[in-house]
HTML snippet that shows the backbone in 3Dmol.js (N, CA, C, O; Angstrom):
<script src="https://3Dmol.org/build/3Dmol-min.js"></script>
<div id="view" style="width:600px;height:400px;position:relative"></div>
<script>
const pdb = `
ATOM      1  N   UNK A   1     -62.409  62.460  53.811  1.00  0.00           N
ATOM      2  CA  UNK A   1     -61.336  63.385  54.109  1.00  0.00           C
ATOM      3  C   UNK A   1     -60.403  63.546  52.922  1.00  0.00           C
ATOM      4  O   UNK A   1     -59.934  64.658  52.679  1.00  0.00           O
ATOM      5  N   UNK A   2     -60.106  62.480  52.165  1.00  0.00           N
ATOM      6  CA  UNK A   2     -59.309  62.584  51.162  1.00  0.00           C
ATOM      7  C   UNK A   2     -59.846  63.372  49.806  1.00  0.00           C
ATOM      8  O   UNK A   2     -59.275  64.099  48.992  1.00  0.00           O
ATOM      9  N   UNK A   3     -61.034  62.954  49.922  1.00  0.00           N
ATOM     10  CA  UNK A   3     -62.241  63.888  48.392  1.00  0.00           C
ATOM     11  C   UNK A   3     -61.525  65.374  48.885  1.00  0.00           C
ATOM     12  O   UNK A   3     -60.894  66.052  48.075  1.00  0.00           O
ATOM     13  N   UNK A   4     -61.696  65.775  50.264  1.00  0.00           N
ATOM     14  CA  UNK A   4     -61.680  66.915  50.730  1.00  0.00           C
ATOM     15  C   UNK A   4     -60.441  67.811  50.457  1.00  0.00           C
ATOM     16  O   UNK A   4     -60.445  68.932  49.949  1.00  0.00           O
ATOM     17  N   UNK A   5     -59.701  67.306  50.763  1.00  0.00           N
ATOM     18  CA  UNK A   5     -58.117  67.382  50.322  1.00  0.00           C
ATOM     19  C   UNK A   5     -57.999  67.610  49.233  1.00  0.00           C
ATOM     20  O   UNK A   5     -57.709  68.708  48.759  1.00  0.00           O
ATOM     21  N   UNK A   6     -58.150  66.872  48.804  1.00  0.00           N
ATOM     22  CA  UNK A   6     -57.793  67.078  46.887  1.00  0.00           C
ATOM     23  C   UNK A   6     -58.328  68.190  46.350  1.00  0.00           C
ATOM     24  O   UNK A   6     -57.766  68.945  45.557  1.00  0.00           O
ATOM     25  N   UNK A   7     -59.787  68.324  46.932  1.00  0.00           N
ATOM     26  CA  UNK A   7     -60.462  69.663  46.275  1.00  0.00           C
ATOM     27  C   UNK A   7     -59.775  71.177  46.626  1.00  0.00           C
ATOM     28  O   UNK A   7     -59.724  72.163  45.890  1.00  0.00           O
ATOM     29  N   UNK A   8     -59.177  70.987  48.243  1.00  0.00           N
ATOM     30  CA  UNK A   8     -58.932  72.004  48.862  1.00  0.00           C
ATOM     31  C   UNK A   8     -57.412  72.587  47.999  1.00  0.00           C
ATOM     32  O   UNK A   8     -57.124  73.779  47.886  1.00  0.00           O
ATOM     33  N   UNK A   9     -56.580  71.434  47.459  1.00  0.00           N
ATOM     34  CA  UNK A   9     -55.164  72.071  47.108  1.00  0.00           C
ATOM     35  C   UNK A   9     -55.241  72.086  45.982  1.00  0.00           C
ATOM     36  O   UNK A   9     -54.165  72.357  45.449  1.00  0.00           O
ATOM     37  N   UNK A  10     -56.649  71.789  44.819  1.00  0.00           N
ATOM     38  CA  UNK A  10     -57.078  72.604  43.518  1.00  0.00           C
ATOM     39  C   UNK A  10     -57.181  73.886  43.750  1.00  0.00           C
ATOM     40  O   UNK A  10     -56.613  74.688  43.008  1.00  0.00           O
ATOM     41  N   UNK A  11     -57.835  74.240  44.693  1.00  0.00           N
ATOM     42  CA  UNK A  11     -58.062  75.888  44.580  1.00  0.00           C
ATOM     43  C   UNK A  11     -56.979  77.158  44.362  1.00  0.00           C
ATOM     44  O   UNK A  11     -57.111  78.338  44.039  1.00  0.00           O
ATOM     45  N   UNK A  12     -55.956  76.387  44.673  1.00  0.00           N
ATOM     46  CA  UNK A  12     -54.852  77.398  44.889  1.00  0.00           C
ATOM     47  C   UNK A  12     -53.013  76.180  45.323  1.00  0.00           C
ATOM     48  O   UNK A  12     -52.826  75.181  46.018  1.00  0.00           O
ATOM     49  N   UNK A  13     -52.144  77.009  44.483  1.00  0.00           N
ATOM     50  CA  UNK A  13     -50.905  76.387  44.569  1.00  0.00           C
ATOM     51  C   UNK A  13     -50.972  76.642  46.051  1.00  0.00           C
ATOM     52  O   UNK A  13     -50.907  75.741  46.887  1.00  0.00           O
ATOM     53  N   UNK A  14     -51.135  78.217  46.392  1.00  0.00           N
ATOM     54  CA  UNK A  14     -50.703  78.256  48.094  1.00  0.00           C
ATOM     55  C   UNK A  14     -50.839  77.730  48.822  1.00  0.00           C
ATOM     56  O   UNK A  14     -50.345  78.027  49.910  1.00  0.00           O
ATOM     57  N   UNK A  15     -51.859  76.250  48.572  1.00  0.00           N
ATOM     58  CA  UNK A  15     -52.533  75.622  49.231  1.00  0.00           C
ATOM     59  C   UNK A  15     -51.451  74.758  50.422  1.00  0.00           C
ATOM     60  O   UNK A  15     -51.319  74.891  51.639  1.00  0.00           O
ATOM     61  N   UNK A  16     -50.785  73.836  49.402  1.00  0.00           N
ATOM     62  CA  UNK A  16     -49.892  73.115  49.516  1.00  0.00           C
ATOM     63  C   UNK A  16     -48.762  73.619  48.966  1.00  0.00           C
ATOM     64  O   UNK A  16     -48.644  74.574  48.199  1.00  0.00           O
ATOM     65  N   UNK A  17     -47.612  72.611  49.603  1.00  0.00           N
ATOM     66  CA  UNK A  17     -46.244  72.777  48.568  1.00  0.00           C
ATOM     67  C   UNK A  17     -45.254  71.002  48.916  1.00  0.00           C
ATOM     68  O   UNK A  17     -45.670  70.067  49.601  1.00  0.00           O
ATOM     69  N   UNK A  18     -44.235  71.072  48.335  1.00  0.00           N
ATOM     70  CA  UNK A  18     -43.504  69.641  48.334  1.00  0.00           C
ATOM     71  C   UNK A  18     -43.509  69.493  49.974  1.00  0.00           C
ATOM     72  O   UNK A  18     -43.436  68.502  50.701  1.00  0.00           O
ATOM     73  N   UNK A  19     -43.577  70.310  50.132  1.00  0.00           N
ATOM     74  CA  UNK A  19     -42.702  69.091  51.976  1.00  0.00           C
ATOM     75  C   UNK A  19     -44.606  68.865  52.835  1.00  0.00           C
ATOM     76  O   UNK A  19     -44.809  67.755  53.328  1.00  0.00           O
ATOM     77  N   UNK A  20     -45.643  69.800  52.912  1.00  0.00           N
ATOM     78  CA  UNK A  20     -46.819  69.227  52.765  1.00  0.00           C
ATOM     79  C   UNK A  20     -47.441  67.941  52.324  1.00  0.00           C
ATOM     80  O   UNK A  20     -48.146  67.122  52.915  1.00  0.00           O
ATOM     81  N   UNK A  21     -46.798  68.034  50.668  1.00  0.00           N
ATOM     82  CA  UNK A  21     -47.252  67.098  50.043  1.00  0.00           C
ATOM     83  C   UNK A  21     -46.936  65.636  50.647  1.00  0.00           C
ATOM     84  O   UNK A  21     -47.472  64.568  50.940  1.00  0.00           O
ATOM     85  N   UNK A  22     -45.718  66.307  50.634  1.00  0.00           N
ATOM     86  CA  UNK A  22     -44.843  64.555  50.904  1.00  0.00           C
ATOM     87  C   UNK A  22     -45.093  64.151  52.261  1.00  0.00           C
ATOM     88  O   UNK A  22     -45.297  62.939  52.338  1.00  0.00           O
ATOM     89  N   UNK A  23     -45.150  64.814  53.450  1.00  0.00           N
ATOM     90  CA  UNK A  23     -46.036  64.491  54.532  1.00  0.00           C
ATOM     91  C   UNK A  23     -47.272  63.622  54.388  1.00  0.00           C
ATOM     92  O   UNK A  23     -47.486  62.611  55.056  1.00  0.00           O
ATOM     93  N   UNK A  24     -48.162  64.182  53.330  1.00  0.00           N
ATOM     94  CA  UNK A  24     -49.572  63.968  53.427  1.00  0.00           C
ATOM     95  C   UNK A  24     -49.291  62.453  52.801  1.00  0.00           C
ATOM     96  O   UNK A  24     -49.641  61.438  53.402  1.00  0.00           O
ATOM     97  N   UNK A  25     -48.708  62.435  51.695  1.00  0.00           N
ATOM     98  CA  UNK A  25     -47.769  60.882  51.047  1.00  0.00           C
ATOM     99  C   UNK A  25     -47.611  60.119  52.207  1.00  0.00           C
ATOM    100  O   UNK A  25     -48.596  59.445  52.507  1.00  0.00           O
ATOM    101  N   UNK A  26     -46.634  60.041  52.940  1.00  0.00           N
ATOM    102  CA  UNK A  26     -46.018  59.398  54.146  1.00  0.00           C
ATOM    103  C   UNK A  26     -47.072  58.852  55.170  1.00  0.00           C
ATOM    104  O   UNK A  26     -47.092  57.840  55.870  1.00  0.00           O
ATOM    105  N   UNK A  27     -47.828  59.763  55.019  1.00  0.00           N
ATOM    106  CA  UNK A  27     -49.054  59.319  56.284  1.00  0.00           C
ATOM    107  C   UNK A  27     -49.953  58.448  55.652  1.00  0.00           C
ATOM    108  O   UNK A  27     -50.214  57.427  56.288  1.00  0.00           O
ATOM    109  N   UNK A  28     -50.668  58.639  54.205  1.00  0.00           N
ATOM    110  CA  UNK A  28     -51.442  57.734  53.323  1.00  0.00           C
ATOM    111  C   UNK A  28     -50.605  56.825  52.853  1.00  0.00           C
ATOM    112  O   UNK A  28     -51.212  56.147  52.024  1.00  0.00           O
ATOM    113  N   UNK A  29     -49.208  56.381  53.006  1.00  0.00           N
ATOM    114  CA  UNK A  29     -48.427  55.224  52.805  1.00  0.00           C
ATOM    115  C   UNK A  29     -48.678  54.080  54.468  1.00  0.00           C
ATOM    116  O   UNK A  29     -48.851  52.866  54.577  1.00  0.00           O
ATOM    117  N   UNK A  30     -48.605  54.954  55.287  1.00  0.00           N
ATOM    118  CA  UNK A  30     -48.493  54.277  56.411  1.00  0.00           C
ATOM    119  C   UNK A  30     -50.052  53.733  57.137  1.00  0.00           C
ATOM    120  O   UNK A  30     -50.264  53.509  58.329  1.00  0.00           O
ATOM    121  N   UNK A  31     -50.932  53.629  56.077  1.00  0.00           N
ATOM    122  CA  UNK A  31     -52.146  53.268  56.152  1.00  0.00           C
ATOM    123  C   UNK A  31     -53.262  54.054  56.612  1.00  0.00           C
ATOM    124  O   UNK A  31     -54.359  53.505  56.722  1.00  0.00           O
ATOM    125  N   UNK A  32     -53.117  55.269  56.894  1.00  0.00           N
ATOM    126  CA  UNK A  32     -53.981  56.068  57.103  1.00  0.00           C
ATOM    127  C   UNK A  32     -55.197  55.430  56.072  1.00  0.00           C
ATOM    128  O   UNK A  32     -54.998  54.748  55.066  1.00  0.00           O
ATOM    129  N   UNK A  33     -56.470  55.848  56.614  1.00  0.00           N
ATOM    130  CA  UNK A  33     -57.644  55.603  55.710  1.00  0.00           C
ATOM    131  C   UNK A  33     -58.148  57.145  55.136  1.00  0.00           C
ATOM    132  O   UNK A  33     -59.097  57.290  54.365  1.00  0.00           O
ATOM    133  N   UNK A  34     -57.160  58.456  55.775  1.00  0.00           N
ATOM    134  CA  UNK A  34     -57.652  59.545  55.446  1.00  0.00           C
ATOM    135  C   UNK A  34     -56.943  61.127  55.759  1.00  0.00           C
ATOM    136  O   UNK A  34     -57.742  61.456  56.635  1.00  0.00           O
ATOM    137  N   UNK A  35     -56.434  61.773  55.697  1.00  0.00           N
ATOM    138  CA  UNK A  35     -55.706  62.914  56.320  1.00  0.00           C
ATOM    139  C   UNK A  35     -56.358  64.132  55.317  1.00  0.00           C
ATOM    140  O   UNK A  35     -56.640  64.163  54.119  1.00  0.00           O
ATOM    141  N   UNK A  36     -56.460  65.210  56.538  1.00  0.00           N
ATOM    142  CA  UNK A  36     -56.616  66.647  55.827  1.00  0.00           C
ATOM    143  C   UNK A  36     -55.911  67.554  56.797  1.00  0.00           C
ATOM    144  O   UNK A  36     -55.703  67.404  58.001  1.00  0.00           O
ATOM    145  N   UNK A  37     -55.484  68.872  55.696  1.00  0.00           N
ATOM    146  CA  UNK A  37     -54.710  69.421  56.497  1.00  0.00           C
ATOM    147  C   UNK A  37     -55.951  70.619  56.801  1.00  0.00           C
ATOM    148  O   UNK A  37     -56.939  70.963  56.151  1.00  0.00           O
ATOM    149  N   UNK A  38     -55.400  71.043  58.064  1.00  0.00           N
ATOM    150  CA  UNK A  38     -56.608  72.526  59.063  1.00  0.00           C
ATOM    151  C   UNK A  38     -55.178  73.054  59.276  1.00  0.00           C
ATOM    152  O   UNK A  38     -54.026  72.647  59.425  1.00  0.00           O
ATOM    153  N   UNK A  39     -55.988  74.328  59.199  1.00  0.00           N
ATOM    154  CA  UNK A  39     -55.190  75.348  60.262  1.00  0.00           C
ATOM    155  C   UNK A  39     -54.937  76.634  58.840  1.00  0.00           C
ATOM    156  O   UNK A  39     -55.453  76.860  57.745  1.00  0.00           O
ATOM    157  N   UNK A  40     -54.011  77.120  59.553  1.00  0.00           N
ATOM    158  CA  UNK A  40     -53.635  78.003  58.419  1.00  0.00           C
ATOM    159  C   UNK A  40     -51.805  78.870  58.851  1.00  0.00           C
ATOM    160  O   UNK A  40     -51.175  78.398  59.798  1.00  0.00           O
ATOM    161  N   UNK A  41     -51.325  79.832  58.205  1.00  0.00           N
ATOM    162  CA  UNK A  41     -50.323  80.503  58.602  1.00  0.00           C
ATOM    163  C   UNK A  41     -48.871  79.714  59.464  1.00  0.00           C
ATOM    164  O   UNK A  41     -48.241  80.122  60.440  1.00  0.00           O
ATOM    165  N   UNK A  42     -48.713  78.576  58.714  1.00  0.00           N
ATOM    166  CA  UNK A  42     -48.018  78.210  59.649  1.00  0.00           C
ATOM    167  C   UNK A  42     -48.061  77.219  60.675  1.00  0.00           C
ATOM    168  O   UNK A  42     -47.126  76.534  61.091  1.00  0.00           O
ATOM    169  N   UNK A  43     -49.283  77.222  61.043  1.00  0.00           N
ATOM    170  CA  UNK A  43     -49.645  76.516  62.004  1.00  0.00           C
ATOM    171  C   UNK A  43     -50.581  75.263  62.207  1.00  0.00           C
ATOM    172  O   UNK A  43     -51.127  74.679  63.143  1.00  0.00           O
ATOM    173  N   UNK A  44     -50.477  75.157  60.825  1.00  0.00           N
ATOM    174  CA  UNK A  44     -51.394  73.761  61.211  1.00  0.00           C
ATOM    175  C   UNK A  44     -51.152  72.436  61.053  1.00  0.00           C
ATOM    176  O   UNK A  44     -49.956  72.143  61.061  1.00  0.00           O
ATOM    177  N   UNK A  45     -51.892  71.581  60.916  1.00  0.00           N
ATOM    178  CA  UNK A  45     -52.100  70.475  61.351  1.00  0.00           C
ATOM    179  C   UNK A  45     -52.565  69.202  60.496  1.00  0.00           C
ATOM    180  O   UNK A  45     -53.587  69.455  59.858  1.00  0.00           O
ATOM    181  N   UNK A  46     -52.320  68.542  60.405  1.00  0.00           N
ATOM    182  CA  UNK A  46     -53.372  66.821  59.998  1.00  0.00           C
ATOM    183  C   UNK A  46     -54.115  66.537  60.336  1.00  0.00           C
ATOM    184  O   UNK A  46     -53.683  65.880  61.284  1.00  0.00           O
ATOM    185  N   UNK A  47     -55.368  66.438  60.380  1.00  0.00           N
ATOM    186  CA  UNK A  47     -56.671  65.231  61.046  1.00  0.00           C
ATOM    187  C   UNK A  47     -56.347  64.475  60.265  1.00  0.00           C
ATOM    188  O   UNK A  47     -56.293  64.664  59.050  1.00  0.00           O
ATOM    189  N   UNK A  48     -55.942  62.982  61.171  1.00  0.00           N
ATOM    190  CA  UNK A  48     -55.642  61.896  60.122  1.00  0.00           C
ATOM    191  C   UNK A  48     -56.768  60.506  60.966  1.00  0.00           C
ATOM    192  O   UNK A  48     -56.910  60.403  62.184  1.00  0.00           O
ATOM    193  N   UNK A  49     -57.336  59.720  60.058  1.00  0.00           N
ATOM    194  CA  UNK A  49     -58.090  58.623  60.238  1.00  0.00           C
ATOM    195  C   UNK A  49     -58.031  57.252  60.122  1.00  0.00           C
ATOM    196  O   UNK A  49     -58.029  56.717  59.014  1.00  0.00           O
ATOM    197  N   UNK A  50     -57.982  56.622  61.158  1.00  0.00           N
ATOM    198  CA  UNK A  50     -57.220  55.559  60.697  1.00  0.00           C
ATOM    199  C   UNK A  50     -57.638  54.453  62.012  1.00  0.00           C
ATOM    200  O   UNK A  50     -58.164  54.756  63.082  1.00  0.00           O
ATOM    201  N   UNK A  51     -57.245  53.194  61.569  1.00  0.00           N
ATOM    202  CA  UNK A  51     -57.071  52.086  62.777  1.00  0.00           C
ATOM    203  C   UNK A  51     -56.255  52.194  63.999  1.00  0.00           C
ATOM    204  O   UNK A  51     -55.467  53.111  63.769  1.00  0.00           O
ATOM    205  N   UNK A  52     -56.146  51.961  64.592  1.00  0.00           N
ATOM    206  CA  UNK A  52     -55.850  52.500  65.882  1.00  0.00           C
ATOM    207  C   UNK A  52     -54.485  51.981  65.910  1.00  0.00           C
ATOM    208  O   UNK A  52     -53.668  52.554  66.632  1.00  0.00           O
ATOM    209  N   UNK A  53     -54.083  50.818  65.112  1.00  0.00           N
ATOM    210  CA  UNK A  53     -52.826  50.172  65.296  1.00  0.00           C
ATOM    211  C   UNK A  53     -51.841  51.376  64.390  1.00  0.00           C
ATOM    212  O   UNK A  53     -50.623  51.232  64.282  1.00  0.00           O
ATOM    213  N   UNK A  54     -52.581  52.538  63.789  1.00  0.00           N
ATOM    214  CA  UNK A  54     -51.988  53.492  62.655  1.00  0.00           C
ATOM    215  C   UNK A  54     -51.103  54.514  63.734  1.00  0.00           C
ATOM    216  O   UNK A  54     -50.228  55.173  63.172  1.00  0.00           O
ATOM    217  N   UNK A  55     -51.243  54.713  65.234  1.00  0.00           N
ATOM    218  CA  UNK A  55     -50.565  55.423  66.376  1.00  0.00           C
ATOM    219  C   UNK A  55     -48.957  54.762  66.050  1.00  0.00           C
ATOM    220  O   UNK A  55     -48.016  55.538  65.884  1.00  0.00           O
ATOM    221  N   UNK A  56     -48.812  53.634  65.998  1.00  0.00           N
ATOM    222  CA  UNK A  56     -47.679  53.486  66.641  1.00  0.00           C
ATOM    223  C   UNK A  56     -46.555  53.644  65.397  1.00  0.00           C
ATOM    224  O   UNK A  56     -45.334  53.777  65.486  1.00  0.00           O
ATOM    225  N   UNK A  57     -47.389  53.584  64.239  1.00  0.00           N
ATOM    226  CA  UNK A  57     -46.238  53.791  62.962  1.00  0.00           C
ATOM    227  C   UNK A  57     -46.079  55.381  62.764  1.00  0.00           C
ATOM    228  O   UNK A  57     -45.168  55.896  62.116  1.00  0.00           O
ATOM    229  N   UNK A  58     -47.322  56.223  63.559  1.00  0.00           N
ATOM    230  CA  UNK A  58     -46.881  57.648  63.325  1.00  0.00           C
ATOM    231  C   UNK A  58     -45.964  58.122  63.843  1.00  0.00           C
ATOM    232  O   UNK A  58     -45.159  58.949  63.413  1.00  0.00           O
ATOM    233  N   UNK A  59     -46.069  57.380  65.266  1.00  0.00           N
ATOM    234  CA  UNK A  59     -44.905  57.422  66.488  1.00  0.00           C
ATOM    235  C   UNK A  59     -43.569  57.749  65.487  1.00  0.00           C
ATOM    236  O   UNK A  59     -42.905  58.761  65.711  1.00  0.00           O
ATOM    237  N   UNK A  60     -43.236  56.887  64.433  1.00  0.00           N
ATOM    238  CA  UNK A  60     -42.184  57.033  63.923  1.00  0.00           C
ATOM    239  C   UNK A  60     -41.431  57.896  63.165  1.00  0.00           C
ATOM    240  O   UNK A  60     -40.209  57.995  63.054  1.00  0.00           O
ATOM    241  N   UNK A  61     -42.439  58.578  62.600  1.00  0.00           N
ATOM    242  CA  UNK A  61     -42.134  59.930  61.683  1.00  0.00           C
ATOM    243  C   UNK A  61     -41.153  60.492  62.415  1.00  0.00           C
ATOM    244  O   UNK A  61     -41.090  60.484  63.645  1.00  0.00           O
ATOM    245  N   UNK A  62     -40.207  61.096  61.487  1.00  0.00           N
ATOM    246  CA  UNK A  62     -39.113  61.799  62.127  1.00  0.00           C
ATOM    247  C   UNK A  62     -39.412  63.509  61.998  1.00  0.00           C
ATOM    248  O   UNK A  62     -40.520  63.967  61.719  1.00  0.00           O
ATOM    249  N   UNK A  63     -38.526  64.107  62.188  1.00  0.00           N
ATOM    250  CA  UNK A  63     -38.809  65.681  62.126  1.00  0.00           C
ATOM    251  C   UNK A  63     -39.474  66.036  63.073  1.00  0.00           C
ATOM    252  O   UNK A  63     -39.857  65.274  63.962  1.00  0.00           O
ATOM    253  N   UNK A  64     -39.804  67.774  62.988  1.00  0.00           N
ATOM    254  CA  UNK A  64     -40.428  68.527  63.463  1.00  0.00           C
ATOM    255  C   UNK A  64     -42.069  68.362  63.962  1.00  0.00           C
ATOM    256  O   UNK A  64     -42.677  69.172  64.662  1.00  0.00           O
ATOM    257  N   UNK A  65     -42.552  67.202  63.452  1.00  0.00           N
ATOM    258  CA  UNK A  65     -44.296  66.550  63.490  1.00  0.00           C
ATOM    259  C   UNK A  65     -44.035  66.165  64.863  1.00  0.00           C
ATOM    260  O   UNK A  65     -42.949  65.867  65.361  1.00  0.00           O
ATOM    261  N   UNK A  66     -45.056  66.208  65.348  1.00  0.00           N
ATOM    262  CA  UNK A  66     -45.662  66.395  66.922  1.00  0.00           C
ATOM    263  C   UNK A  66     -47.360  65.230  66.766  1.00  0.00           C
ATOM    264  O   UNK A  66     -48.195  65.704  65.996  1.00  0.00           O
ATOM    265  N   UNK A  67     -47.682  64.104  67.336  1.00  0.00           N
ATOM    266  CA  UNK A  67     -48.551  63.333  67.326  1.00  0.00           C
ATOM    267  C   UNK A  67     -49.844  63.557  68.997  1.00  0.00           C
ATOM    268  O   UNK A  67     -49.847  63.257  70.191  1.00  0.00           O
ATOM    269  N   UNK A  68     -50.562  64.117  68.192  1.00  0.00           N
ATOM    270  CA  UNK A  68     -51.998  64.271  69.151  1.00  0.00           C
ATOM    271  C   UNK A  68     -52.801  63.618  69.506  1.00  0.00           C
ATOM    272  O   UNK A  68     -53.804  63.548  68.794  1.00  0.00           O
ATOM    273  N   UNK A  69     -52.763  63.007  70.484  1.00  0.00           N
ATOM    274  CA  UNK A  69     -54.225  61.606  69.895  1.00  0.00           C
ATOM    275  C   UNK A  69     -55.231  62.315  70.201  1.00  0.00           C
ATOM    276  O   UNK A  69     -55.190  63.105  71.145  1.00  0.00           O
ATOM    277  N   UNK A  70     -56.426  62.121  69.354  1.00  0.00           N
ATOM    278  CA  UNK A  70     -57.684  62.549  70.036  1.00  0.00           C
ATOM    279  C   UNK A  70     -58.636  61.391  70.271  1.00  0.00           C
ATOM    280  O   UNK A  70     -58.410  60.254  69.857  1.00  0.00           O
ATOM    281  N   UNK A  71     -59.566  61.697  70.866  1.00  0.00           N
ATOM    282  CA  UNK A  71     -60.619  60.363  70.987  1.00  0.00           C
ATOM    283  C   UNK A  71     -62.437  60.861  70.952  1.00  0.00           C
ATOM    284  O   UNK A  71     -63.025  61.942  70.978  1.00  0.00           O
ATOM    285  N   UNK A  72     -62.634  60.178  70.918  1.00  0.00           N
ATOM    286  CA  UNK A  72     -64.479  60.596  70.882  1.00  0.00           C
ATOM    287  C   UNK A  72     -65.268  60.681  72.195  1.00  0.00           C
ATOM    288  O   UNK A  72     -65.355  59.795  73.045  1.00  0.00           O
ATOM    289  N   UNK A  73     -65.851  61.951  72.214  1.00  0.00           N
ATOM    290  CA  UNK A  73     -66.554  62.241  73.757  1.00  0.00           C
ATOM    291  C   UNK A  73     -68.202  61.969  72.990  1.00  0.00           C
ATOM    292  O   UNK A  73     -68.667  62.568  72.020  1.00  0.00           O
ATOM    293  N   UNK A  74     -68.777  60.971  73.732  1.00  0.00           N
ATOM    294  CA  UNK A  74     -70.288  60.698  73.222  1.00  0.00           C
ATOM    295  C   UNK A  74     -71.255  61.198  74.194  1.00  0.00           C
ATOM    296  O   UNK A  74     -72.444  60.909  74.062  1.00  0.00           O
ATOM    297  N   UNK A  75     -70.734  62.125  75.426  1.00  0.00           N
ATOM    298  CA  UNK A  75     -71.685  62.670  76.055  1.00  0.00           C
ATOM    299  C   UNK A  75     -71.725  64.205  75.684  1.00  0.00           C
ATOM    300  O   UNK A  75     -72.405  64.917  76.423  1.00  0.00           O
ATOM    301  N   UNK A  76     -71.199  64.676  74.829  1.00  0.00           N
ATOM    302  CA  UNK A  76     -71.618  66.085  74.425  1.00  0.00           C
ATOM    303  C   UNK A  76     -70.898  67.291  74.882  1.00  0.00           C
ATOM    304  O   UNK A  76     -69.678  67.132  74.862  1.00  0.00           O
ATOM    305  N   UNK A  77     -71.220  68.231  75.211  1.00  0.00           N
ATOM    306  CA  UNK A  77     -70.690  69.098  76.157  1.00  0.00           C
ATOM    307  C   UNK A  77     -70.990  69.327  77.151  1.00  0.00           C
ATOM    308  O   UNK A  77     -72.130  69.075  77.543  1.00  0.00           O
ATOM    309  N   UNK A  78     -70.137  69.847  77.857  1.00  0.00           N
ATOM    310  CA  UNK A  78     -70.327  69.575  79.673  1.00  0.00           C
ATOM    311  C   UNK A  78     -69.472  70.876  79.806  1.00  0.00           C
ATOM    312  O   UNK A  78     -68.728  71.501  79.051  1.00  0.00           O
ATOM    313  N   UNK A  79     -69.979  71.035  81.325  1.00  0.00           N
ATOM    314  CA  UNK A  79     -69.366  72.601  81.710  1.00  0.00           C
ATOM    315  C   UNK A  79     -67.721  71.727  82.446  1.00  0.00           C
ATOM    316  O   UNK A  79     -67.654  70.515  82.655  1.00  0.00           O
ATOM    317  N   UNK A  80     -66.995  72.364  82.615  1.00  0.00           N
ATOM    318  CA  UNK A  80     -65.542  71.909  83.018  1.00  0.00           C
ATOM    319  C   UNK A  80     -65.437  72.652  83.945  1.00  0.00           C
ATOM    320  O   UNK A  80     -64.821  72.158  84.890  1.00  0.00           O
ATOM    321  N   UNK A  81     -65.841  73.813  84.103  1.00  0.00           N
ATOM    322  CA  UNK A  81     -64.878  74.776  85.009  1.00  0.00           C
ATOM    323  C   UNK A  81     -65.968  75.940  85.144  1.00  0.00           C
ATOM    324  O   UNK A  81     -66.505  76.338  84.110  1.00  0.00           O
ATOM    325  N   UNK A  82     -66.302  76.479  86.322  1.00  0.00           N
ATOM    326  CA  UNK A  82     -67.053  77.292  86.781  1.00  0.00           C
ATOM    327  C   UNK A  82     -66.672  78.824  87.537  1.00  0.00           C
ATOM    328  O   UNK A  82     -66.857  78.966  88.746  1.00  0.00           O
ATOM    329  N   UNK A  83     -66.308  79.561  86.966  1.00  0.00           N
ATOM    330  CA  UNK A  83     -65.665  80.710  87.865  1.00  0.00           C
ATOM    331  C   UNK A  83     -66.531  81.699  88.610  1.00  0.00           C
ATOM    332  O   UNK A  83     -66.011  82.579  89.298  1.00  0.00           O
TER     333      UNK A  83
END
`;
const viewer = $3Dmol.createViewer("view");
viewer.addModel(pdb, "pdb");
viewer.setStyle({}, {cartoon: {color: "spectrum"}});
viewer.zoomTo();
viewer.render();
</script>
């Protein structure tokens, strides 16, 4: 994730900017093993990778950041809802 990153905010200044940056800093200080940013316009996001004990120091970030947990589904896709 991190190779990924790096390549992605060569391509272009627009990529990133300081308060991005320093986010992406903050999270690879707090032991992340990995963060990339998705999304685009505004609206996106971190996939960040890490030990599980890495939840409770994100908990802490201050500001406007919003914490998602996701988890791993190993049975695939499944129908949810049938109309």
């Amino acid at each position: 994730m991190g190779d990924a990153w790096k390549e992605k905010r060569g391509i272009s200044a627009a990529v990133s900017g300081s308060e991005i940056d320093s986010l992406h800093d903050e999270i690879m200080s707090l032991g992340a093993s990995g963060a990339k940013l998705l999304g685009a316009g505004g609206g996106g996001f971190f996939l960040v990778h890490g030990e599980s004990s890495l939840r409770k120091r994100l908990e802490k970030l201050e500001g406007k950041n919003r914490l998602i947990p996701l988890g791993m589904d190993h049975k695939g896709s499944t129908i949810i809802f049938e109309g």
